[in-house]
C-alpha positions as CSV (number, residue, x, y, z in Angstrom):
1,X,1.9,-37.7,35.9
2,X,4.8,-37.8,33.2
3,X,2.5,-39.3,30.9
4,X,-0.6,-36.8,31.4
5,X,2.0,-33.7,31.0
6,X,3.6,-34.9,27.8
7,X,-0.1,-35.5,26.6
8,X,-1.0,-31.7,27.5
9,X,1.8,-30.4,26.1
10,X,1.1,-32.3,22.4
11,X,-2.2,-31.0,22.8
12,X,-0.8,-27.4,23.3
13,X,1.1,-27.8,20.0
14,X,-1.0,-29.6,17.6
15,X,-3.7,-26.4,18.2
16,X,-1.0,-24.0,17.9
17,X,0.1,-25.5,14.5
18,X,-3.6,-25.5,13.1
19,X,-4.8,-22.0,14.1
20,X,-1.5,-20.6,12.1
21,X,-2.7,-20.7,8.2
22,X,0.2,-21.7,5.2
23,X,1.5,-19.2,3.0
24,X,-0.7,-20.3,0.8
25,X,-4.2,-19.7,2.6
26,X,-3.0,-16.3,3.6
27,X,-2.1,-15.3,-0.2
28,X,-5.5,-16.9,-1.2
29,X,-7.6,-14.8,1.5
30,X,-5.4,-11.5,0.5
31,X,-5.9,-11.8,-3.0
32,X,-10.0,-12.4,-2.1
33,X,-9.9,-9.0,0.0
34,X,-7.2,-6.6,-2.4
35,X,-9.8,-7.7,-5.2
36,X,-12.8,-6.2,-2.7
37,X,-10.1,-3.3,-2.5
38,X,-10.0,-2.7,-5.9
39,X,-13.9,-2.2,-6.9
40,X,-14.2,-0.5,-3.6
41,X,-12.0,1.9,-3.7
42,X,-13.2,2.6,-7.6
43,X,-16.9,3.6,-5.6
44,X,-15.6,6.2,-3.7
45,X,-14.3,10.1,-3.5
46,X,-12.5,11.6,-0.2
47,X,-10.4,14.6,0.4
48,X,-6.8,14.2,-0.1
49,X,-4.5,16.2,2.1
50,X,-1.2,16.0,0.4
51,X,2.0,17.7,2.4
52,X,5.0,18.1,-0.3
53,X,8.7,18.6,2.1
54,X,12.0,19.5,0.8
55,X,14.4,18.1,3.7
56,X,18.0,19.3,4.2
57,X,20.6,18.1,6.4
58,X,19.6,15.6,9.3
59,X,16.0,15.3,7.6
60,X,15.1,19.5,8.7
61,X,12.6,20.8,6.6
62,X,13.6,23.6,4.7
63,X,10.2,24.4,2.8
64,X,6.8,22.3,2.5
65,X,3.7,23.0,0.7
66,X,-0.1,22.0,1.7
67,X,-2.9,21.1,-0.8
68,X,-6.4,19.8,-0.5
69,X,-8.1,18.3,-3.1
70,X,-11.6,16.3,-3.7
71,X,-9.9,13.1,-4.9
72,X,-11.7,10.1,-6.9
73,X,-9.2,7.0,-8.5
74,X,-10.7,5.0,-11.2
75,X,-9.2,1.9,-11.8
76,X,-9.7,-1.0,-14.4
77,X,-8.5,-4.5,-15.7
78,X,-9.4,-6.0,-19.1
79,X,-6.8,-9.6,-19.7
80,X,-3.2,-7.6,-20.2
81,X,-3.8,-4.4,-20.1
82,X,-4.7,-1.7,-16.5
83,X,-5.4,1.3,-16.5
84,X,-5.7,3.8,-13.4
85,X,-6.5,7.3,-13.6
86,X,-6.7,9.7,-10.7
87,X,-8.9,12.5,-10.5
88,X,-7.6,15.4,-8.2
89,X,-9.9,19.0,-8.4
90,X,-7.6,21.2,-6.2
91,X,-9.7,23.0,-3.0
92,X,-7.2,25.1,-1.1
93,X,-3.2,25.3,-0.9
94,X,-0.8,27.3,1.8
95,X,2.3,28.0,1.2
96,X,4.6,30.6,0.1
97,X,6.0,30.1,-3.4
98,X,9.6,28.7,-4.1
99,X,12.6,27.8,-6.6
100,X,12.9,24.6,-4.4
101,X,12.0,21.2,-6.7
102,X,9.5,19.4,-4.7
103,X,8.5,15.8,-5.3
104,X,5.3,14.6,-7.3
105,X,4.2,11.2,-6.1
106,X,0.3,9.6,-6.9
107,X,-1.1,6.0,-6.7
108,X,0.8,4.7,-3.3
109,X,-2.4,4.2,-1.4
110,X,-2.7,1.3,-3.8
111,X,0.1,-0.3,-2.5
112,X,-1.1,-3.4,-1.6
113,X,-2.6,-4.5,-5.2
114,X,1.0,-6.4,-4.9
115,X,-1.2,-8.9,-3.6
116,X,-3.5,-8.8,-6.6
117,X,-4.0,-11.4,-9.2
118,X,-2.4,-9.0,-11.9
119,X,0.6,-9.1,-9.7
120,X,1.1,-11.5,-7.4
121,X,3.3,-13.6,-9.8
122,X,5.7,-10.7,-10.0
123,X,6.7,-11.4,-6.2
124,X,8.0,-13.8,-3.7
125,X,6.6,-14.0,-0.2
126,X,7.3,-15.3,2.8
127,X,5.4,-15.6,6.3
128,X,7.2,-13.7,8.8
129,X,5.3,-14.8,11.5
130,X,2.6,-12.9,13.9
131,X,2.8,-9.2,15.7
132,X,-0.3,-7.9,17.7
133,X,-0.8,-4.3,16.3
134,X,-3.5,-2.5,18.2
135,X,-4.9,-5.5,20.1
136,X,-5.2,-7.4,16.4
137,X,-2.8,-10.6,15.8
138,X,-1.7,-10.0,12.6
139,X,0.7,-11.8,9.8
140,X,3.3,-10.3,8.6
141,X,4.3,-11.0,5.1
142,X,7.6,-10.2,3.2
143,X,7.3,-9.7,-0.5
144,X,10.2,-9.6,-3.3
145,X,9.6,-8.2,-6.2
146,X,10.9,-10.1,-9.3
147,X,13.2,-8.0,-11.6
148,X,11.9,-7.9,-15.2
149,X,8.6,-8.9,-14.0
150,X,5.8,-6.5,-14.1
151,X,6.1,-3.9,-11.3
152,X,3.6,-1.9,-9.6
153,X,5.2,0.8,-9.0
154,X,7.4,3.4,-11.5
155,X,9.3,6.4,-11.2
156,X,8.8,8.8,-14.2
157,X,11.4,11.0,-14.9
158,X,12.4,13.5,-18.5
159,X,8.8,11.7,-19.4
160,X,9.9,8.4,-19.3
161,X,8.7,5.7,-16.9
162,X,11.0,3.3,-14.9
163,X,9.8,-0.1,-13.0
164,X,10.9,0.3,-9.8
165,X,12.0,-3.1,-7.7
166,X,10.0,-2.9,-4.8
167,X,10.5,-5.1,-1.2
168,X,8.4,-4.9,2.1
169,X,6.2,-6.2,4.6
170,X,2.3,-6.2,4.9
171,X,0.3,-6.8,8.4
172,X,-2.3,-8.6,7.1
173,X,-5.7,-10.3,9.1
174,X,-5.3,-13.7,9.0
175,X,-9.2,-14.5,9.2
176,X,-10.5,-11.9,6.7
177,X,-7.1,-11.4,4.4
178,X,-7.7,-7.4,5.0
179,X,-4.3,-5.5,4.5
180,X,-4.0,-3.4,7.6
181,X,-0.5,-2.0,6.9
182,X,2.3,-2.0,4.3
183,X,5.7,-0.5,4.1
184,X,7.6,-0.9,0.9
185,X,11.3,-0.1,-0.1
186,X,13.7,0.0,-3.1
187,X,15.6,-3.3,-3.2
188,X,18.7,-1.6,-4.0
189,X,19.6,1.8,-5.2
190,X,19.0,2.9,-8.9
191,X,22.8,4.7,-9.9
192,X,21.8,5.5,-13.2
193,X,18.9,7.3,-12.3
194,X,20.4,9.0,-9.1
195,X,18.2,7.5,-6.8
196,X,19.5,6.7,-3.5
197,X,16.6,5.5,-1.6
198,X,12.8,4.9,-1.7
199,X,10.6,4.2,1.5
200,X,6.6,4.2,1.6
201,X,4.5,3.9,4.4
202,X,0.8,3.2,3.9
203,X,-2.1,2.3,6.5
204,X,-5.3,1.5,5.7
205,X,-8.5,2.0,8.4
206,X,-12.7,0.7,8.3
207,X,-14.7,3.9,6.9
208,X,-18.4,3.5,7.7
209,X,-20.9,5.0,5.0
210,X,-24.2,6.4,6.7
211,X,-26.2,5.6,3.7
212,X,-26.0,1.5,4.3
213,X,-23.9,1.6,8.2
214,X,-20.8,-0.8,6.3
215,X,-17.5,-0.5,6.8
216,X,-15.3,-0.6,4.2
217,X,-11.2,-0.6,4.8
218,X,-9.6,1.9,2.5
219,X,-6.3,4.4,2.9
220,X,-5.8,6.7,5.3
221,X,-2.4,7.8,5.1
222,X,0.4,6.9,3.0
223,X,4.0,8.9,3.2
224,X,6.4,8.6,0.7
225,X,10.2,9.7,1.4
226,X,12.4,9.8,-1.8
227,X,16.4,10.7,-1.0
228,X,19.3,11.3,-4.3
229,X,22.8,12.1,-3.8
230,X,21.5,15.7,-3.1
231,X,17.7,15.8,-2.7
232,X,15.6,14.8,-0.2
233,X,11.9,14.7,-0.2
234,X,9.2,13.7,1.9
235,X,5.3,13.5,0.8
236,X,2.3,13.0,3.0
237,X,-1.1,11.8,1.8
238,X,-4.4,12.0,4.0
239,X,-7.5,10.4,3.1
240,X,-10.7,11.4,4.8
241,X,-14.3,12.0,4.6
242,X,-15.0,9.4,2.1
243,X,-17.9,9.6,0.2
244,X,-19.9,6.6,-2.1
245,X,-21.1,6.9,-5.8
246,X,-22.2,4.4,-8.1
247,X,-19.5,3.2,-10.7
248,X,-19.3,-0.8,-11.7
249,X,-15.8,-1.9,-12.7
250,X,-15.0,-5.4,-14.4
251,X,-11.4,-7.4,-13.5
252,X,-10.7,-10.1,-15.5
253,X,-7.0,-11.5,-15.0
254,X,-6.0,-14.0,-18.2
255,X,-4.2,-16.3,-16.8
C-alpha cells in the first residue's frame, strides 16, 4: 500500500511539472502572439472613447471631459528604427469648458509590445506562477525594465521626450502566448520631472469580424492614472466596434 501511494503521488508530480512551460517557452509563444498583435492591430479602425479626469483630494473628481473619436494606429519596424502614428478624427465631445490642465496620454493599448522582439531585451522577466481569471488559467509574468535600455513608453513634456522605467505583470495564455491583461507602473518616481506616480491598466478581449467570423484579441480598455506633487489625473480609453481594412506592414528586428 506504502509503495503504490508513493508511486501515485510521483505520478501526481512529474505531470504537474510538465504541463507548467519555462520562462523560456512562455516568452517564445508571447513574442509569436504580440508580433500577430502588431500587424493586427495595424488592419483595423474602432471608436475610441477617451474620459480625461482631473482628481482632487481622496481621488474626487473635480472636472472630466468625454470625447469620441474614429481611431486607426499605424505601426511599423524597419532594423533600428519604429515608427507609430495614431490617427484620431474627433466625432463628438461633452463637457463644459475649463482652466483645469488635463492629461494627454496615446499609445498604452500597446502595452504589451514589451514582449516584442524590438523590446524584449530591454526587460527582465520572471514567472510568477498561475491565477485563473475568468475560468482561464493564466501565467502571470513580471517584467523589469532595464534603465538606459530602450523603453516603450515616454513622457513628453516642454516638447521633449523622457524614457520612462516601466515595471508590471502580464496574464498571459500559456497555450496560445495571447496577452489577456497587463498593468504597468513607474519603478520609482521621477523628482526631476515632478512625477510622483504612473499606473496603467490595459485589458485586451477576442473581437469577431463578420466579414471572415475570426476572432482577433485587441484592446478594449486601457486607464492611465498619472499623480505629481499637486496634480492628479486619470484617463480612460475604450475601444469598440472595430472595423477591418487592408494595410500590409513589414517587421524586421536586426538582431
Amino acid at each position: 500500500m506504502m509503495w503504490t501511494m508513493v508511486i501515485q503521488l510521483a505520478m501526481v508530480f512529474t505531470h504537474a511539472a510538465a504541463t507548467t512551460p519555462s520562462i523560456e517557452d512562455v516568452l517564445a509563444r508571447t513574442e509569436t502572439s504580440v508580433q500577430r498583435f502588431w500587424n493586427q492591430l495595424s488592419s483595423v479602425n474602432c471608436t475610441e472613447t477617451v474620459r480625461q479626469e482631473k482628481l482632487g483630494e481622496a481621488g474626487k473628481v473635480q472636472y472630466s471631459h468625454d470625447s469620441i473619436f474614429d481611431y486607426l494606429i499605424l505601426m511599423d519596424l524597419q532594423g533600428e528604427e519604429i515608427s507609430v502614428e495614431e490617427s484620431r478624427i474627433l466625432q463628438k465631445e461633452a463637457g463644459k469648458s475649463s482652466n483645469l490642465p488635463l492629461l494627454l496620454t496615446t499609445g498604452f493599448s500597446t502595452l504589451q509590445l514589451v514582449f516584442h522582439p524590438f523590446y524584449q531585451a530591454s526587460f527582465e522577466f520572471k514567472l510568477l506562477g498561475d491565477e485563473t481569471v475568468d475560468g482561464i488559467r493564466l501565467l502571470k509574468i513580471e517584467f523589469h525594465h532595464i534603465h538606459g535600455m530602450r523603453s516603450t513608453s515616454a513622457v513628453r513634456l516642454r516638447g521633449q521626450n523622457y524614457p520612462l522605467d516601466l515595471e508590471g505583470t502580464a496574464w498571459i495564455d500559456p497555450d496560445t502566448g495571447i496577452v489577456h491583461k497587463i498593468t504597468a507602473t513607474l519603478e520609482a518616481p521621477m523628482e526631476d520631472l515632478n512625477l510622483r506616480s504612473l499606473r496603467t491598466d490595459v485589458t485586451y478581449a477576442p473581437q469577431k469580424f463578420t466579414t471572415d467570423n475570426t476572432a482577433q484579441w485587441l484592446p478594449i480598455e486601457a486607464s492611465i492614472d498619472v499623480e505629481t506633487t499637486r496634480q492628479h489625473w486619470r484617463n480612460t480609453h475604450k475601444f469598440t466596434n472595430y472595423r477591418r481594412f487592408s494595410v500590409q506592414t513589414d517587421t524586421k528586428v536586426s538582431k
